[in-house]
Z-matrix of the N, CA and C atoms (Angstrom, degrees):
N
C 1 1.458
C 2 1.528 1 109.32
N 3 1.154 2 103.50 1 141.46
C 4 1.790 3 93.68 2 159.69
C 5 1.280 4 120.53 3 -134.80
N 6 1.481 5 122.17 4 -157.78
C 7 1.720 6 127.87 5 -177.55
C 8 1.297 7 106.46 6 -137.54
N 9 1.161 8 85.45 7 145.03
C 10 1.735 9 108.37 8 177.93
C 11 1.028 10 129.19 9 -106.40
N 12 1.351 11 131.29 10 75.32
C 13 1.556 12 131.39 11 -151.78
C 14 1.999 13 100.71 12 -75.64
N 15 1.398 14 114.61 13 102.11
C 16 1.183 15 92.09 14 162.73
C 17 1.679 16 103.55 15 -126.43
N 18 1.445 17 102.49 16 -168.95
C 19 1.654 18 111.03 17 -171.06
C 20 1.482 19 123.43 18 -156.83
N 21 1.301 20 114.91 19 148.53
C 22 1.337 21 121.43 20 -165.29
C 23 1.441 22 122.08 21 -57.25
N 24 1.612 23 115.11 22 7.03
C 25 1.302 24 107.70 23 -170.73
C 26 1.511 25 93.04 24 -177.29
N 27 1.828 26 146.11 25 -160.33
C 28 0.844 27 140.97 26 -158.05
C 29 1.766 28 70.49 27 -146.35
N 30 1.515 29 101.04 28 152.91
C 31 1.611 30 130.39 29 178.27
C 32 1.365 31 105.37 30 62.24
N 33 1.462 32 127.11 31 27.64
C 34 1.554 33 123.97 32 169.75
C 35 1.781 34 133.03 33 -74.76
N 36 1.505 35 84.77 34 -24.47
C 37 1.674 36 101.86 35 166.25
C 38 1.360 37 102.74 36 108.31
N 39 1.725 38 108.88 37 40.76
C 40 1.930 39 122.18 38 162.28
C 41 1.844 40 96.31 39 -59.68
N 42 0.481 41 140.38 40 -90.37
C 43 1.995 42 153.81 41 153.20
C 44 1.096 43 70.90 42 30.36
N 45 1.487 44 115.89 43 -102.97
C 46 1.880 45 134.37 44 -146.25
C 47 0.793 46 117.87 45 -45.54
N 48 1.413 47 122.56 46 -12.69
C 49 1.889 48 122.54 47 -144.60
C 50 1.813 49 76.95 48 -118.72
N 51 0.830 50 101.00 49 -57.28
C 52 1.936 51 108.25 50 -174.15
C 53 1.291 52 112.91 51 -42.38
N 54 1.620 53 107.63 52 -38.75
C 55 1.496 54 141.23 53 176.41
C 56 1.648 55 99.56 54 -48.09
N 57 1.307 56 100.34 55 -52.97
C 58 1.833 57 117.23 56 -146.83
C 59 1.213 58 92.57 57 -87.56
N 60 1.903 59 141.99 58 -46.48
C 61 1.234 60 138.54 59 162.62
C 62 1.412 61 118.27 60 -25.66
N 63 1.518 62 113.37 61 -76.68
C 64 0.989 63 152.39 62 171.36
C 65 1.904 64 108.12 63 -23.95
N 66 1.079 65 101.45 64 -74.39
C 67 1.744 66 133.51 65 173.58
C 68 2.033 67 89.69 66 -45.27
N 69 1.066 68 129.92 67 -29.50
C 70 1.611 69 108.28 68 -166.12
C 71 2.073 70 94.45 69 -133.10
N 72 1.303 71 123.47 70 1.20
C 73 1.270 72 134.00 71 -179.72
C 74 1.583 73 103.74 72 -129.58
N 75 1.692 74 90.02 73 138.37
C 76 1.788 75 106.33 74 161.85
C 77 1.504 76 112.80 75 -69.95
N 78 1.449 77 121.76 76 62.87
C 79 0.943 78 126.29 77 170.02
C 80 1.402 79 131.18 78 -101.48
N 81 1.396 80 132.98 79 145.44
C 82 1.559 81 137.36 80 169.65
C 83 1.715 82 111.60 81 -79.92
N 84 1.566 83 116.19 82 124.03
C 85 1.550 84 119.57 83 167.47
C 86 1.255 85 105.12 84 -72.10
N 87 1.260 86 119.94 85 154.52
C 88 1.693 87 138.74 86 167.44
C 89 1.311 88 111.66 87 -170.00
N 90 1.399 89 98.40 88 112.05
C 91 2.173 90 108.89 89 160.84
C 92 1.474 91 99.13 90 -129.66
N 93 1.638 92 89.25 91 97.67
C 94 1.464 93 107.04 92 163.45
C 95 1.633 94 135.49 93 -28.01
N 96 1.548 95 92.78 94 -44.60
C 97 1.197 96 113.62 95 179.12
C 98 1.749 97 121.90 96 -121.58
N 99 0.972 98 125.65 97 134.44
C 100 1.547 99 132.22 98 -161.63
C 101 1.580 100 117.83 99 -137.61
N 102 1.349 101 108.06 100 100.19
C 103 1.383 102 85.84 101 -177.72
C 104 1.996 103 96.88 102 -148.23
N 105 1.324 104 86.03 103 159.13
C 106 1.583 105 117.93 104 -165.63
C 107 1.640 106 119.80 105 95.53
N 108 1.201 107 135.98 106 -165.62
C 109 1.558 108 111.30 107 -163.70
C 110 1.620 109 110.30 108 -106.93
N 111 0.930 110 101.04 109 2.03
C 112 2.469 111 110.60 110 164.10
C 113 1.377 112 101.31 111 -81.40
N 114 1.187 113 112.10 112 134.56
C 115 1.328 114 113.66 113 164.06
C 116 1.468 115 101.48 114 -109.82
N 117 1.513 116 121.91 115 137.73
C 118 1.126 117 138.99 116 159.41
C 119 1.616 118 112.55 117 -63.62
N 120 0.817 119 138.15 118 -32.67
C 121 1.493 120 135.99 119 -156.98
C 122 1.896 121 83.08 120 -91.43
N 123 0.887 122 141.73 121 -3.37
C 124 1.392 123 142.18 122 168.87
C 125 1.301 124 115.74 123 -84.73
N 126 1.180 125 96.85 124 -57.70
C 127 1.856 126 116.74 125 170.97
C 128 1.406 127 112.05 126 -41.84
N 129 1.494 128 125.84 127 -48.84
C 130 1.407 129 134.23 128 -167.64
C 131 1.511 130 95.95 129 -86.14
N 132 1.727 131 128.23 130 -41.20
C 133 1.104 132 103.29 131 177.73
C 134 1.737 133 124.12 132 -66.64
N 135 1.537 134 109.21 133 -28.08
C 136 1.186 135 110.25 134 170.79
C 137 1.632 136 124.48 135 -57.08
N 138 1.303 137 121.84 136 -38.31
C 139 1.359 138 141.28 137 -172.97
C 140 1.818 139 97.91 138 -92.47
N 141 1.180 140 117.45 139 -36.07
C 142 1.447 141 110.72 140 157.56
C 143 1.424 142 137.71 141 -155.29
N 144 1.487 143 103.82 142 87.61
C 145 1.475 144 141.80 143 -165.53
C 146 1.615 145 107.48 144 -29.62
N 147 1.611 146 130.31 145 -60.92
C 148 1.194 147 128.51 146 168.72
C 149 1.385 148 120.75 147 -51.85
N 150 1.421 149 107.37 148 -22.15
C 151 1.615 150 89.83 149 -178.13
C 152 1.833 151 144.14 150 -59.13
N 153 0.701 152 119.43 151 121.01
C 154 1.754 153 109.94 152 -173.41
C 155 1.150 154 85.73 153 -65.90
N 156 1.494 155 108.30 154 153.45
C 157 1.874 156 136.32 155 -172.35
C 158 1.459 157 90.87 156 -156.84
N 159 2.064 158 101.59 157 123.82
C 160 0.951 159 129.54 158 165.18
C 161 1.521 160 100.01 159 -104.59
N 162 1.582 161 84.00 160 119.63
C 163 1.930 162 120.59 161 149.36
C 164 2.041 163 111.00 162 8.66
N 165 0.957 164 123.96 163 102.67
C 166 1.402 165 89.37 164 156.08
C 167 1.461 166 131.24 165 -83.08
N 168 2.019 167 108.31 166 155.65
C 169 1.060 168 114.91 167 173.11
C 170 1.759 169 137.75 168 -13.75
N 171 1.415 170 78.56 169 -81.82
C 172 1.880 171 132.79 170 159.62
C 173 1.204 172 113.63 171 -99.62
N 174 1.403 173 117.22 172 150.82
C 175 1.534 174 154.61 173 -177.75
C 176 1.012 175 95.55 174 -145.82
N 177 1.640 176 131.33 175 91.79
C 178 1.544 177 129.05 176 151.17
C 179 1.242 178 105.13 177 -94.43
N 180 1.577 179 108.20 178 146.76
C 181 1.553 180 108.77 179 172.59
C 182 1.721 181 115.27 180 -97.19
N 183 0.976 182 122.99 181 -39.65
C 184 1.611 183 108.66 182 178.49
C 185 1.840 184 105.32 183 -54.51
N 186 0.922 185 96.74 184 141.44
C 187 1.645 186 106.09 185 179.68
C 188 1.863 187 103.46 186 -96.38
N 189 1.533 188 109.03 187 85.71
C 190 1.595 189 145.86 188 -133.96
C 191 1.226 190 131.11 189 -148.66
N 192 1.352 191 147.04 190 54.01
C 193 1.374 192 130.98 191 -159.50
C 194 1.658 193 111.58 192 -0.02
N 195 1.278 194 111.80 193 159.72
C 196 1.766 195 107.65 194 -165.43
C 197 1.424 196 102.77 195 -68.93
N 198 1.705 197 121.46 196 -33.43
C 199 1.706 198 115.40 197 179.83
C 200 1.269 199 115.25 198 -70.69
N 201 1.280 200 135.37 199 -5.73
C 202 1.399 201 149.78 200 -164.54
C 203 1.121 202 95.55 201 -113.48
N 204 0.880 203 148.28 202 -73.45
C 205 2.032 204 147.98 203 -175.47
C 206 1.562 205 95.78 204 -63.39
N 207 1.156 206 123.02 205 -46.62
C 208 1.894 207 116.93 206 -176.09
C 209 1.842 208 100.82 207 -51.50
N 210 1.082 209 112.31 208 -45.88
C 211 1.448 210 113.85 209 -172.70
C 212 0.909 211 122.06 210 -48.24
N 213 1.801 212 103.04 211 -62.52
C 214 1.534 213 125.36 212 178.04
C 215 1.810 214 103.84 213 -48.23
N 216 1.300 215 117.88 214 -72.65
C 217 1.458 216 110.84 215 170.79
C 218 1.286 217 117.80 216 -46.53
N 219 1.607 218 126.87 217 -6.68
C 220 1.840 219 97.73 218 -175.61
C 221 1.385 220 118.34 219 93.04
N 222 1.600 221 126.04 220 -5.98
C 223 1.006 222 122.83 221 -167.17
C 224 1.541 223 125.88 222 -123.22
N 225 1.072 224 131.35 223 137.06
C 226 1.459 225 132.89 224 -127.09
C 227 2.196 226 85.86 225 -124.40
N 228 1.167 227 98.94 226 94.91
C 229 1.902 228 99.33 227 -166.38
C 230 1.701 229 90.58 228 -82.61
N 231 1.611 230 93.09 229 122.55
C 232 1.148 231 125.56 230 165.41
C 233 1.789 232 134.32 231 -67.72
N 234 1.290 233 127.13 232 71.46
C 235 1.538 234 110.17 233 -137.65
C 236 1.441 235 97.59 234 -84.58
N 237 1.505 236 126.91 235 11.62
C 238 1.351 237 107.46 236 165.67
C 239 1.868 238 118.85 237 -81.24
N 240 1.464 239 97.45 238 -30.82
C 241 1.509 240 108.17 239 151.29
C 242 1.819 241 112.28 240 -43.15
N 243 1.522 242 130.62 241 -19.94
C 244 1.431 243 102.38 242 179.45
C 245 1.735 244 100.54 243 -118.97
N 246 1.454 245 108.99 244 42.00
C 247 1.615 246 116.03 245 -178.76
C 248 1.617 247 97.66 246 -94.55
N 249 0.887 248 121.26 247 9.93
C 250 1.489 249 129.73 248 178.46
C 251 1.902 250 105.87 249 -44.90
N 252 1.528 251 97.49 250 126.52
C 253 1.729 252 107.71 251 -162.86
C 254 1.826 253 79.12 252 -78.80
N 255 1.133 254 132.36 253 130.24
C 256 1.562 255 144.46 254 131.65
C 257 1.231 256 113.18 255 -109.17
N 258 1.920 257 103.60 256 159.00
C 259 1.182 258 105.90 257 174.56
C 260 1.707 259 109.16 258 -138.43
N 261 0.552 260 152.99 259 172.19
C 262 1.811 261 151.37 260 -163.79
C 263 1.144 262 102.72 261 -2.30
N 264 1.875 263 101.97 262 72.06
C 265 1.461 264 109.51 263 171.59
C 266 1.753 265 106.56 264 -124.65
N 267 0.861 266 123.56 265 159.08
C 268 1.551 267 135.02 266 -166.02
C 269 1.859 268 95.77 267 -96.25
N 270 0.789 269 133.14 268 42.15
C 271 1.566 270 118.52 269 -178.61
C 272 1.777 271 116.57 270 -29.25
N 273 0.792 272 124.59 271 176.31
C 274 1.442 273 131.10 272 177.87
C 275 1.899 274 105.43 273 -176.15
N 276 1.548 275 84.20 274 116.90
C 277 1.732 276 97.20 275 -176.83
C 278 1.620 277 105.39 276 -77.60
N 279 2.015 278 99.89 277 176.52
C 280 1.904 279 83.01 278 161.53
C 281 1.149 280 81.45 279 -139.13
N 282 1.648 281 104.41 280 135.00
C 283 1.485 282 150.02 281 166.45
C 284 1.589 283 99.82 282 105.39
N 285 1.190 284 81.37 283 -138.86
C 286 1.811 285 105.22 284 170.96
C 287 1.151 286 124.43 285 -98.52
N 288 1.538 287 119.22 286 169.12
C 289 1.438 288 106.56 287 -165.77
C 290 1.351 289 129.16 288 -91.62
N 291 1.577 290 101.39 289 26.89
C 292 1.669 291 120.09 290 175.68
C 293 1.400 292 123.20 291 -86.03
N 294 1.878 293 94.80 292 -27.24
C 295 1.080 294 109.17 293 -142.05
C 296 1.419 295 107.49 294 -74.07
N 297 1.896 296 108.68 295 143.88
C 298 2.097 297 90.24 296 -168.59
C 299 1.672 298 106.55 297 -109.47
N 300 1.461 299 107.25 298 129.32
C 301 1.100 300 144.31 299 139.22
C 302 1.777 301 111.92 300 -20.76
N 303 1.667 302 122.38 301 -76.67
C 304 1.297 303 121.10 302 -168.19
C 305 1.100 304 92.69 303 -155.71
N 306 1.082 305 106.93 304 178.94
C 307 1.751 306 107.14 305 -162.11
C 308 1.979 307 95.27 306 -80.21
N 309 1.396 308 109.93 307 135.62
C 310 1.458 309 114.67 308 171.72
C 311 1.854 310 90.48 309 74.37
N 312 0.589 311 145.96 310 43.64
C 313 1.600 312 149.19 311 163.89
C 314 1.608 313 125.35 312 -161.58
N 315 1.106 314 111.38 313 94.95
C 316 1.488 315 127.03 314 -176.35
C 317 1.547 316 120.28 315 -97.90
N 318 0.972 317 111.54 316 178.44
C 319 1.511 318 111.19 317 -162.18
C 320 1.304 319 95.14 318 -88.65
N 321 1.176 320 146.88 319 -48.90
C 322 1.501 321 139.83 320 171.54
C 323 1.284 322 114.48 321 -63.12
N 324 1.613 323 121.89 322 3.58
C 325 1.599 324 127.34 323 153.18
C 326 1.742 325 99.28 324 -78.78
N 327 0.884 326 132.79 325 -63.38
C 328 1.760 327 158.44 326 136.75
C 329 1.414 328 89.02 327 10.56
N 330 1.544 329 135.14 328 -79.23
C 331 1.098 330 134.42 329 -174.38
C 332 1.434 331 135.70 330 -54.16
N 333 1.640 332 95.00 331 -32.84
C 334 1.796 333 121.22 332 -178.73
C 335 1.923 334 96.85 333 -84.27
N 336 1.254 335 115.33 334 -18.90
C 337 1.458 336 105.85 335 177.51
C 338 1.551 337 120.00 336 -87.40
N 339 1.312 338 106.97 337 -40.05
C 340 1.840 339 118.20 338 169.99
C 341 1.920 340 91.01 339 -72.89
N 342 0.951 341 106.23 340 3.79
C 343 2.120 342 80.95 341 162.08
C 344 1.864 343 98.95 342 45.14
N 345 1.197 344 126.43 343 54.84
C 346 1.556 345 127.34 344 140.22
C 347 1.250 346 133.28 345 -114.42
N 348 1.115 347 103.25 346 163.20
C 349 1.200 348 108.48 347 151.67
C 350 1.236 349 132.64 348 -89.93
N 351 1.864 350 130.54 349 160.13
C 352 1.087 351 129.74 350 -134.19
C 353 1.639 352 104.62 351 -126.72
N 354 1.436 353 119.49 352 118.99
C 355 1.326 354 106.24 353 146.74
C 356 1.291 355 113.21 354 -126.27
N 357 1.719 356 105.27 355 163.32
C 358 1.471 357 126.61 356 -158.93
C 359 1.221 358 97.39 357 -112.19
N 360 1.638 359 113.93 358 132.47
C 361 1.367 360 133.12 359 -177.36
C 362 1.301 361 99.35 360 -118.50
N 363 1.557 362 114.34 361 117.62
C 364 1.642 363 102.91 362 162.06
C 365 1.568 364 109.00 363 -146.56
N 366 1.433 365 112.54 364 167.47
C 367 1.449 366 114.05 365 -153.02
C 368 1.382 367 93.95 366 -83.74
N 369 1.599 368 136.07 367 169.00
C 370 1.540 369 134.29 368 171.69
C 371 1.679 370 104.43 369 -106.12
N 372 1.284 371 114.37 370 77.98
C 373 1.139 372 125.82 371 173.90
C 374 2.070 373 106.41 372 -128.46
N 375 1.354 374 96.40 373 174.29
C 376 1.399 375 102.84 374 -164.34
C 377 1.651 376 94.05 375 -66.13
N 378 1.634 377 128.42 376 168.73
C 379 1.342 378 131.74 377 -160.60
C 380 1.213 379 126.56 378 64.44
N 381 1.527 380 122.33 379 -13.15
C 382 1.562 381 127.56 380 -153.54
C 383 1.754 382 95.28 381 -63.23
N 384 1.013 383 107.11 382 -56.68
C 385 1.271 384 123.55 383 -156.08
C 386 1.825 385 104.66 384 -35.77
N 387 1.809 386 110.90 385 -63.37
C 388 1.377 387 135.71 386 -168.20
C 389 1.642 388 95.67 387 -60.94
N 390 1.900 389 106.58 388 -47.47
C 391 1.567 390 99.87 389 -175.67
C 392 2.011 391 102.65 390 -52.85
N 393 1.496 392 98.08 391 -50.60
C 394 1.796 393 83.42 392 -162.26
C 395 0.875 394 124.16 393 -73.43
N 396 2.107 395 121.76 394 -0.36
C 397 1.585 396 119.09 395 -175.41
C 398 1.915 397 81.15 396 -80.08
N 399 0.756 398 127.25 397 -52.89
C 400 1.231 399 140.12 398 -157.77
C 401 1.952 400 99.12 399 -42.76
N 402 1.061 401 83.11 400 -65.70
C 403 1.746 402 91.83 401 -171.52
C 404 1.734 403 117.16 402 -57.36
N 405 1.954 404 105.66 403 -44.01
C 406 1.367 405 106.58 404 153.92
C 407 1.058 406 131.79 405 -47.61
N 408 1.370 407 121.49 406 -42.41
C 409 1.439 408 119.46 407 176.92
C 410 1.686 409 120.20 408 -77.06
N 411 1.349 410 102.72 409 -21.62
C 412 1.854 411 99.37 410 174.80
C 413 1.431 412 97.78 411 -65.77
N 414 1.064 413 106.03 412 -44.24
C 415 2.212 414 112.34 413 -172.30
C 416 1.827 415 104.95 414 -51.09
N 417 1.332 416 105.31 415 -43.70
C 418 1.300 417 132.34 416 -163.36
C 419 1.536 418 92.82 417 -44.36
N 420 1.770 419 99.80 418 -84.70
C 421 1.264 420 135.06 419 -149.47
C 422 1.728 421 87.66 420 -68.93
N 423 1.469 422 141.04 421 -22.39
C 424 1.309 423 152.78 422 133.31
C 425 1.182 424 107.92 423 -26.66
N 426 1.297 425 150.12 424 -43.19
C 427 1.802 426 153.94 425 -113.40
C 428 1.864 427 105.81 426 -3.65
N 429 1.257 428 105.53 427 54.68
C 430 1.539 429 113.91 428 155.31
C 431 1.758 430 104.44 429 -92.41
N 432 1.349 431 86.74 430 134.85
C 433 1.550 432 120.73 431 169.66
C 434 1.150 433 107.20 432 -43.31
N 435 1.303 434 145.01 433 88.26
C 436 1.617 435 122.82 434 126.95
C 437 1.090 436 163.20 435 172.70
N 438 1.411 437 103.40 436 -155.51
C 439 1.910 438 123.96 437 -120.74
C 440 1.664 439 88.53 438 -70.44
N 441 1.411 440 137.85 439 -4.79
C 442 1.712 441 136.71 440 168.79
C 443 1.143 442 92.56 441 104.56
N 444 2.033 443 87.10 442 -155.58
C 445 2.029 444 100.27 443 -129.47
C 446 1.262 445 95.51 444 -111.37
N 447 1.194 446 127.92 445 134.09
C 448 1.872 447 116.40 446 135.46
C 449 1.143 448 97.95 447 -98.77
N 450 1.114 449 98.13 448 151.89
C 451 1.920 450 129.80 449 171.83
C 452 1.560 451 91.65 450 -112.76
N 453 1.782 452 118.29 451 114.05
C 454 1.458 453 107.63 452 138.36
C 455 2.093 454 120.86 453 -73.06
N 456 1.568 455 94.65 454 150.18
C 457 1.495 456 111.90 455 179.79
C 458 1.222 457 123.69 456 82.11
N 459 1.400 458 131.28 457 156.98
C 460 1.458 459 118.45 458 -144.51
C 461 2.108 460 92.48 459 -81.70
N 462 1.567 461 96.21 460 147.87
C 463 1.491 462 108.93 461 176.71
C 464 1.481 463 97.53 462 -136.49
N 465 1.630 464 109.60 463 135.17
C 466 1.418 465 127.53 464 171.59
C 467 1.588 466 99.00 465 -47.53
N 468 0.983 467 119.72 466 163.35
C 469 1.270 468 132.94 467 149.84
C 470 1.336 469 131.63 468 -74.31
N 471 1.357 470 104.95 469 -38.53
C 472 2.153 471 99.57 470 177.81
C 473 1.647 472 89.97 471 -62.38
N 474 1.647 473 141.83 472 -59.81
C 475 1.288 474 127.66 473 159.13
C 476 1.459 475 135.77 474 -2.76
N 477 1.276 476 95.39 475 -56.59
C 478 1.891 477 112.48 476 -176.19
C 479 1.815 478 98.97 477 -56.20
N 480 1.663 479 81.94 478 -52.59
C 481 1.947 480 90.19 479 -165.27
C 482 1.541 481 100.81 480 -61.79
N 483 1.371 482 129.69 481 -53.39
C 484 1.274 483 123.28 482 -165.09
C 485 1.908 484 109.00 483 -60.99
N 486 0.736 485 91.44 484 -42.92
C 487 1.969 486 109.24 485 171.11
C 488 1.732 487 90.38 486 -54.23
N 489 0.945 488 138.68 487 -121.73
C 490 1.539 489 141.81 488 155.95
C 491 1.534 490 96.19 489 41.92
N 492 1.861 491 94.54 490 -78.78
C 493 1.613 492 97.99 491 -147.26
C 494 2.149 493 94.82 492 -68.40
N 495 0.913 494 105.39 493 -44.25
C 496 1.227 495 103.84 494 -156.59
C 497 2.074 496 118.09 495 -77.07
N 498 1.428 497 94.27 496 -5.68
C 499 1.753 498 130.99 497 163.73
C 500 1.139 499 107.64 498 -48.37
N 501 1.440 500 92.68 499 -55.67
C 502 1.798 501 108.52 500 -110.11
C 503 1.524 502 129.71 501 21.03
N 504 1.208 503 90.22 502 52.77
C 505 1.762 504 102.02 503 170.74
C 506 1.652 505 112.39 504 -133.37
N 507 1.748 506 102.52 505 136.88
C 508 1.341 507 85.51 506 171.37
C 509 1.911 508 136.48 507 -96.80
N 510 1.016 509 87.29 508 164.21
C 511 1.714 510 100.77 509 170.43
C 512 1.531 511 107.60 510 -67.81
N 513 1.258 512 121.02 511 103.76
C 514 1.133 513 101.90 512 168.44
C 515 1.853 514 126.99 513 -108.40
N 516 1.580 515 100.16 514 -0.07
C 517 1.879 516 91.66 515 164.84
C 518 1.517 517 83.48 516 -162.33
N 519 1.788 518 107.11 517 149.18
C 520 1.408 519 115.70 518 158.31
C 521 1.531 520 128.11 519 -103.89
N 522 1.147 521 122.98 520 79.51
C 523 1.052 522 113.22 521 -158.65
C 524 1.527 523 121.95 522 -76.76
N 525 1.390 524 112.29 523 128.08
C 526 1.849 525 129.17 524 -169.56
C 527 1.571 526 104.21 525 -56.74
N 528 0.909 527 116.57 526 158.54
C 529 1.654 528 116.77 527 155.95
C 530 1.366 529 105.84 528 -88.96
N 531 1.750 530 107.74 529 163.03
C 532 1.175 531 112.42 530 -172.98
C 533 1.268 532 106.67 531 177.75
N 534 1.148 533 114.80 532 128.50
C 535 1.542 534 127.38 533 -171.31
C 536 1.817 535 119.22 534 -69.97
N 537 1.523 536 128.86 535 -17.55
C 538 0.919 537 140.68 536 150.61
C 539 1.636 538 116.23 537 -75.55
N 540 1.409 539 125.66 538 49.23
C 541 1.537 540 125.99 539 -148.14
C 542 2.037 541 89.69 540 -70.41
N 543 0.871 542 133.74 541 -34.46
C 544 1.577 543 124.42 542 178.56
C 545 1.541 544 119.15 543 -50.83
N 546 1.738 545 109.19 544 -75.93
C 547 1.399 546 106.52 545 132.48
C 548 1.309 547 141.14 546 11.19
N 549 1.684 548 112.26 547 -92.79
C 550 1.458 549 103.67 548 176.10
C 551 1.546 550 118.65 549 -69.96
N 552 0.856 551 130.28 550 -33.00
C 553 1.777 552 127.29 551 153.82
C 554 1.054 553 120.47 552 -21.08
N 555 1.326 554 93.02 553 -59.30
C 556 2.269 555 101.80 554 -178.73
C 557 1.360 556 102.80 555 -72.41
N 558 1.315 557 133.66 556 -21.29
C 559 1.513 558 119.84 557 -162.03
C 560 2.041 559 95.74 558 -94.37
N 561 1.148 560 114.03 559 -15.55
C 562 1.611 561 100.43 560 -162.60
C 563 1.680 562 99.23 561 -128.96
N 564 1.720 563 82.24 562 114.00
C 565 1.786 564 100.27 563 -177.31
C 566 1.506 565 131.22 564 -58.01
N 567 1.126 566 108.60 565 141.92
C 568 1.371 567 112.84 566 -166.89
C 569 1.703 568 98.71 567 -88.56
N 570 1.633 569 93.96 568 123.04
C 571 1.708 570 108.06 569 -178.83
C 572 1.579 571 113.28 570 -65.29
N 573 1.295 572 97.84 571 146.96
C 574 1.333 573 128.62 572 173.55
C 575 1.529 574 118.71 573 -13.23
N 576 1.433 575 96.72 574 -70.67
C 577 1.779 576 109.68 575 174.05
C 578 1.235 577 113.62 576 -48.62
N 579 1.344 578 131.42 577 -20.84
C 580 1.671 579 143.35 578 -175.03
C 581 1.275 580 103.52 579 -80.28
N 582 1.415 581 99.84 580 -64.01
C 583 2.021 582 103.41 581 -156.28
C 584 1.953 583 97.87 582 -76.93
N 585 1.207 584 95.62 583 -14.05
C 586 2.131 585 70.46 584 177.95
C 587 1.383 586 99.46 585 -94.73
N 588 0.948 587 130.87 586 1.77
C 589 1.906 588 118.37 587 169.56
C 590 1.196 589 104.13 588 -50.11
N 591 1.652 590 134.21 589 -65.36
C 592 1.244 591 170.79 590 126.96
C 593 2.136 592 120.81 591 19.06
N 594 1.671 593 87.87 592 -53.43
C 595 1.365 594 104.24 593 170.59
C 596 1.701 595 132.07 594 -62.59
C-alpha cells in the first residue's frame, strides 16, 4: 500500500510531513513530478537520511503547476510514464489536488493511479478551513480513501473540531514549527492510522 501526501495549496509543508512519515517508517520517497529549482526528494533525504528516494518522473524548472512548467520546457508529460507499480512508498504531489498535469489529467487523477491512500496537509493560517473542505470533498466526490489531516503550525482547537465536524475527516497530528525541524520530527510519533498502512 502506499500514501499520498497531498495539500490544499503549494508551500504548506507536503515535504516535512513526507519527511516525518518517512523518518519513523520503512518507507520509499517518490514525487513523480518536480518542478521549480528545490528539489524535495533532497529535503526528505536531508530530514531523513536512511530513506530510499525514487528518481523523479519530471524535473520541471519553472516553479508552475506541472502543465505550466511542461510547456515552458517543451515537454509533453507522459502520464503512463507515472503508472509506475510502488509499494510502501510515501508519494508526495505538487500543489493541490486540482492542480493539472495535461490537459484532462489532474493530480487527484495522479492519486487514483499510484492506488493510495490520502492524507491532507495544510498550513494553519486564515482560509485553511474553506481550502480543506474544498480539497476533502474533490477526494470525496473521487471516493479516494482518506486516511486525514495534519495541519502544520499551531491551530486552536474549537478550529480542529469545526474542520473534523464539517470533513468528517480526522486530524490526525498538528505539527508546531520549530527551528530544529529534524529534531522535532523525531520527537513526535507517527499515529496509528499511518504506521499500519506500512505493516
Amino acid at each position: 500500500m502506499n500514501i499520498f501526501v497531498t495539500g490544499t495549496d503549494t508551500d504548506v509543508g507536503k515535504t516535512t510531513i513526507a519527511a516525518w512519515i518517512c523518518q519513523h517508517i520503512d518507507a520509499t520517497y517518490w514525487k513523480p513530478i518536480q518542478t521549480g529549482n528545490t528539489w524535495d526528494s533532497e529535503s526528505v533525504k536531508s530530514l531523513s537520511p536512511r530513506t530510499k528516494i525514487i528518481g523523479e518522473v519530471y524535473r520541471l524548472s519553472a516553479p508552475l503547476s506541472p502543465y505550466d512548467a511542461a510547456a515552458i520546457d517543451n515537454i509533453s508529460i507522459d502520464e503512463e510514464l507515472l503508472k509506475r507499480q510502488v509499494g510502501n512508498t510515501v508519494i508526495e504531489g505538487a500543489g493541490g489536488v486540482l492542480v493539472p498535469i495535461k490537459l484532462g489529467f489532474y493530480m487527484v487523477d495522479l492519486i487514483k493511479v499510484c492506488n493510495a491512500k490520502v492524507i491532507v496537509v495544510a498550513k494553519s493560517k486564515l482560509g485553511v478551513i474553506n481550502h480543506l473542505l474544498m480539497t476533502v470533498e474533490t477526494l470525496q466526490i473521487r471516493k479516494i480513501d482518506i486516511l486525514g489531516i495534519i495541519i502544520n503550525g499551531h491551530m486552536e482547537e474549537n478550529i480542529k473540531r469545526t474542520i473534523e465536524l464539517f470533513s468528517k475527516t480526522k486530524i490526525l497530528a498538528n505539527i508546531p514549527y520549530d527551528n530544529d525541524l529534524r529534531s522535532m520530527l523525531r520527537s513526535i510519533r507517527i499515529p496509528s492510522e499511518i504506521s499500519e498502512i506500512f505493516r
